[in-house]
N, C-alpha and C positions, 0 to 999 in steps of 0.2 A: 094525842098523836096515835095513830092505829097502827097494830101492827105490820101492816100492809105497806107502809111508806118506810122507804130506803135511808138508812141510818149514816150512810157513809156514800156520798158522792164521788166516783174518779171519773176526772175529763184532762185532755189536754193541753196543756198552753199554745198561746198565748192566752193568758188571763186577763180582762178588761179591768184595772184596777178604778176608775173614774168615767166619768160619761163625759169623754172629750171629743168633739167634733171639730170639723174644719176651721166655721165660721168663731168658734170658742179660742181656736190658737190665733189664728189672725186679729183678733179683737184683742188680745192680750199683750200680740208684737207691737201692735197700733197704742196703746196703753205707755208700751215700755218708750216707746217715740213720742210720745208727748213731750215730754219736759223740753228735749232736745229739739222741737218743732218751736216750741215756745218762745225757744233761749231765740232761733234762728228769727223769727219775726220782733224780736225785741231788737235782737242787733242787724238787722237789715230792713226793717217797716214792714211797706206794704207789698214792696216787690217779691219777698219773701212770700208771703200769704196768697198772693195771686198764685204766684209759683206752685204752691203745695197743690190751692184748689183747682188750677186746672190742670197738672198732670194726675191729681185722684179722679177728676169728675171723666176726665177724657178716656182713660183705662180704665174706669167700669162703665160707661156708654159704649165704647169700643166691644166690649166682652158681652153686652147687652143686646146691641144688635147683630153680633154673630150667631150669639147662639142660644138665638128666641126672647123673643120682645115683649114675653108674659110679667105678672108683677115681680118685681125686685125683688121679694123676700122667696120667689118659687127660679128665680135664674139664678146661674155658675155666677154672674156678676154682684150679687146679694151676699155671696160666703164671706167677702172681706178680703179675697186675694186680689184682685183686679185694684181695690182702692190702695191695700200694701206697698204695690207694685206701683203704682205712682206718686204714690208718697216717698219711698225709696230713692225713684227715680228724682225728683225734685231736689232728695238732703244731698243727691251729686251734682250740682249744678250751681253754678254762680248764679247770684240775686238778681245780676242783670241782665239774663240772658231774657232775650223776646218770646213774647206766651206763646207766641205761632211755632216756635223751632219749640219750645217745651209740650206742646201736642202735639207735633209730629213725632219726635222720638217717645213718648206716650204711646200713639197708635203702635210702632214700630216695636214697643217694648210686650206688647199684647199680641199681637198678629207675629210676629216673624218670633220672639222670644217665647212667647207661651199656645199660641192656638195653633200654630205650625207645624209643632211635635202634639197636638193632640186634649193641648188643657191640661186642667191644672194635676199636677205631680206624672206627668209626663215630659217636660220640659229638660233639655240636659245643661243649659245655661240657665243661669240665673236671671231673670226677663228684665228685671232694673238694669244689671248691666248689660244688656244689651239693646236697649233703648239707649242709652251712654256712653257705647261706642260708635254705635251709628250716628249722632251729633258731635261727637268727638273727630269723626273722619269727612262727615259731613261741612261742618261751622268752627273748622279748629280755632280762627281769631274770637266767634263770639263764647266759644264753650271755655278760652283760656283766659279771658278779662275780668279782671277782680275788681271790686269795686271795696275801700275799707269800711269797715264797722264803724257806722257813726252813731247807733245808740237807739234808747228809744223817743229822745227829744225832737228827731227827725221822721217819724214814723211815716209820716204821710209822704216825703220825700222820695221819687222813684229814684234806683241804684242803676239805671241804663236805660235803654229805650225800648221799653216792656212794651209798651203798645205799639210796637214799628210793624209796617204792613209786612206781608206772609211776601217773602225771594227781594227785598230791598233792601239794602245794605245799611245793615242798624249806627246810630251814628252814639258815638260815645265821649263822654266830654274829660275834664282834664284831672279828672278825681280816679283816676283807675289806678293800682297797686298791684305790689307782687304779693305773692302769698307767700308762709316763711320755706317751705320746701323750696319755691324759684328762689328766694333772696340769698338761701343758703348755696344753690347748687350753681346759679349764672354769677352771684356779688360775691358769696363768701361772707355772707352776714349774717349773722343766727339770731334769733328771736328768742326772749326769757320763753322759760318752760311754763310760767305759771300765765302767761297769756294764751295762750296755748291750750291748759288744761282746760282756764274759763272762756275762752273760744274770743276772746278782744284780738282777731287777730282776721288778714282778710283771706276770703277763700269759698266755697262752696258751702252749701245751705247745712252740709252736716260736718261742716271742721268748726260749728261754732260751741260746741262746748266738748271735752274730752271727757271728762270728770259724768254729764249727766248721762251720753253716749253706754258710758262702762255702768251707770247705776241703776239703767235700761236692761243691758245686758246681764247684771246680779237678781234683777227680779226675774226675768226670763227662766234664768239657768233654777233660780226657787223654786217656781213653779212648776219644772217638769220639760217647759216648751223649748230649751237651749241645747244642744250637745255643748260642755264645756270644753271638752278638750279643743274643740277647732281654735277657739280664739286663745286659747291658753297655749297650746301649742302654738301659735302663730306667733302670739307676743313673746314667748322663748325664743322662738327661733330669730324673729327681729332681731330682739335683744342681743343676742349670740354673736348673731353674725355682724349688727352694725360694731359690736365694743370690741371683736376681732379687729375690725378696719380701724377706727379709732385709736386702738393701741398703738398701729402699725405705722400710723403717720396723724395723730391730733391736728395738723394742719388742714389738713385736705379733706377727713373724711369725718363728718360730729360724729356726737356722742348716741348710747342704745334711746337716753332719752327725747331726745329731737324726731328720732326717727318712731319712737314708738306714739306720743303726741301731735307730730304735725302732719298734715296731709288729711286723708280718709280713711287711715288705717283702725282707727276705731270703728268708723261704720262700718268698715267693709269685713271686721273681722267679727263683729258681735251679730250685725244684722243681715251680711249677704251671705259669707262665707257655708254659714250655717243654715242656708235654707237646706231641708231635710233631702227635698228631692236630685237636687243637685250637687250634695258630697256625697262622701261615700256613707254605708252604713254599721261597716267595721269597727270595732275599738282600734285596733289596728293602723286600719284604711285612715281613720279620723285623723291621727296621729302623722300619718305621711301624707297627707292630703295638707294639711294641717303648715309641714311643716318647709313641703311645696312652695306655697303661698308665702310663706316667709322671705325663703330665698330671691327667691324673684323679685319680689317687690324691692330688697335690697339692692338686688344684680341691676334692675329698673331704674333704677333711683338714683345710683352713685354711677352706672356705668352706659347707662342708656342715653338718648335723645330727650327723655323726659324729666320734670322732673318727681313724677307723679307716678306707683303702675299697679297702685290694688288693685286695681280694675282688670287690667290685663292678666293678672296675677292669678286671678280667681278666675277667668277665663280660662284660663289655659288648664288652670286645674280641675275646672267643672269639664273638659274636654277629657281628666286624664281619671276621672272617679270610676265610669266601668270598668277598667284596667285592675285599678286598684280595686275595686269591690269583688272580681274574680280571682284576684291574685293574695287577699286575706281575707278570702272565705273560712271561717275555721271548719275542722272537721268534725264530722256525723260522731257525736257520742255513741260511746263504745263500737265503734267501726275498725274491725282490722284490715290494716293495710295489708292485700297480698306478699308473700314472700317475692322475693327477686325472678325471676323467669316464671313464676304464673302465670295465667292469663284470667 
């Protein structure tokens, strides 16, 4: 070493601790969605599978031809977000919903959810869910029919009328269920928690397992790629606030564990909640963002029309993160605040 070269480097942060890119995080969410993709085409066959690949192949075609039609490893549609984003969009939706309304709200989740505000980490919704409101408001009979988990003896078996033609009114035979959120909230019938956790229970592509959902989200949070607090805060505050109601009348209103198990509250709080660009970036913000989501989803659930409202939940919070992102900004180290009448 010559005397000439500098013995002591000062620069300033942020410091790149690892060579992490876009396409590296989305490849790693897609990883942690495996198992949980897996579980869902075991316990719903083929319908399932169609489901996944054409809302993935439809949201990076979609992202393809908007925005240039060069090779796939050199387009925005190549990173992994575009295929995420309908992967997501599929683990919300019943098995038997028709592939034509599962690619329209695909397009819908790409074009109005993410290329609308500009691409990708521009977005102030989460684009899964809003691909999933819009068939929600859309198809409310075909996006609320459940069809039960019959295994993987039946694989080849469709769970609806998946191939019905595009604006014909899908026909559905005599095998459709509640899911245990409906059975609890219209019959007053609760469902074991341990069906529940291993997802033997009927509902949308991502209530089939709890258990692999949360062991998705443990490798995540390893990794680097999770903000914990949002689903930690989330599932506190579930908790919190269902075993308040529970206390206050066990009749009427279950227990923290029903409500932190059943529904989409796992996905929606391990894999949407936390997309980066649409919570806030606070410890803070995380934390009331966090615990937003909670409430609601509660207030949604026992006191609403539905009986479902992560969805809504995280909506409404992805509406309220700039707020929050201004409002716990922390301050400029070593920054004095002016005295009183300064200017």
């Amino acid at each position: 070493m010559s005397n000439s070269e500098p013995r002591l480097v000062i620069a300033t942060p942020p410091f790149a601790k690892r060579p992490v890119n876009t396409p590296g995080v989305m490849r790693h969410v897609i990883y942690a969605l495996v198992p949980a993709m897996i579980a869902a085409v075991i316990n719903f066959g083929i319908s399932a599978l169609l489901l996944i690949l054409v809302c993935a192949l439809t949201c990076m075609l979609a992202e393809w031809l908007t925005t240039g039609r060069g090779p796939l490893s050199q387009s925005p549609a190549g990173d992994g977000s575009a295929a995420l984003t309908g992967i997501l969009l599929a683990m919300t939706l019943p098995p038997g919903l028709p592939l034509w309304m599962a690619a329209l709200g695909s397009l819908v989740a790409i074009f109005f959810g993410k290329l609308l505000f500009g691409g990708l980490g521009q977005n102030i919704f989460n684009p899964s869910l809003t691909g999933r409101a819009f068939l929600q408001a859309t198809f409310p009979v075909a996006i609320t029919t459940w069809v039960p988990n019959m295994g993987i003896a039946d694989f080849m078996t469709l769970r609806g009328d998946t191939f019905a033609l595009p604006f014909l009114r899908p026909v559905y035979d005599g095998l459709t269920t509640a899911t245990p959120l409906a059975r609890m909230k219209f019959e007053g019938l609760p469902t074991e928690w341990t069906d529940m956790l291993f997802g033997t229970v009927a509902g949308s592509l991502g209530e089939t397992s709890a258990v692999l959902l949360l062991l998705g989200g443990v490798y995540l949070a390893w990794r680097g790629f999770l903000n914990w607090r949002v689903p930690t805060g989330i599932f506190l505050t579930v908790a919190i606030f269902a075993s308040a109601l529970h206390f206050s009348n066990p009749e009427v209103y279950p227990d923290a564990v029903h409500h932190l198990l059943a529904g989409g509250l796992v996905l929606g709080a391990v894999f949407m909640a936390t997309d980066p660009v649409s919570s806030p970036l606070t410890p803070l913000g995380s934390w009331i963002f966090a615990a937003g989501i909670g409430v609601l989803v509660i207030l949604i659930r026992q006191f609403g029309g539905l009986p479902e409202g992560v969805m809504y939940a995280i909506l409404l919070m992805n509406a309220a993160t700039p707020l929050i992102d201004n409002l716990t900004q922390p301050g400029i180290y070593g920054a004095v605040k002016p005295a009183k009448g300064e200017k």
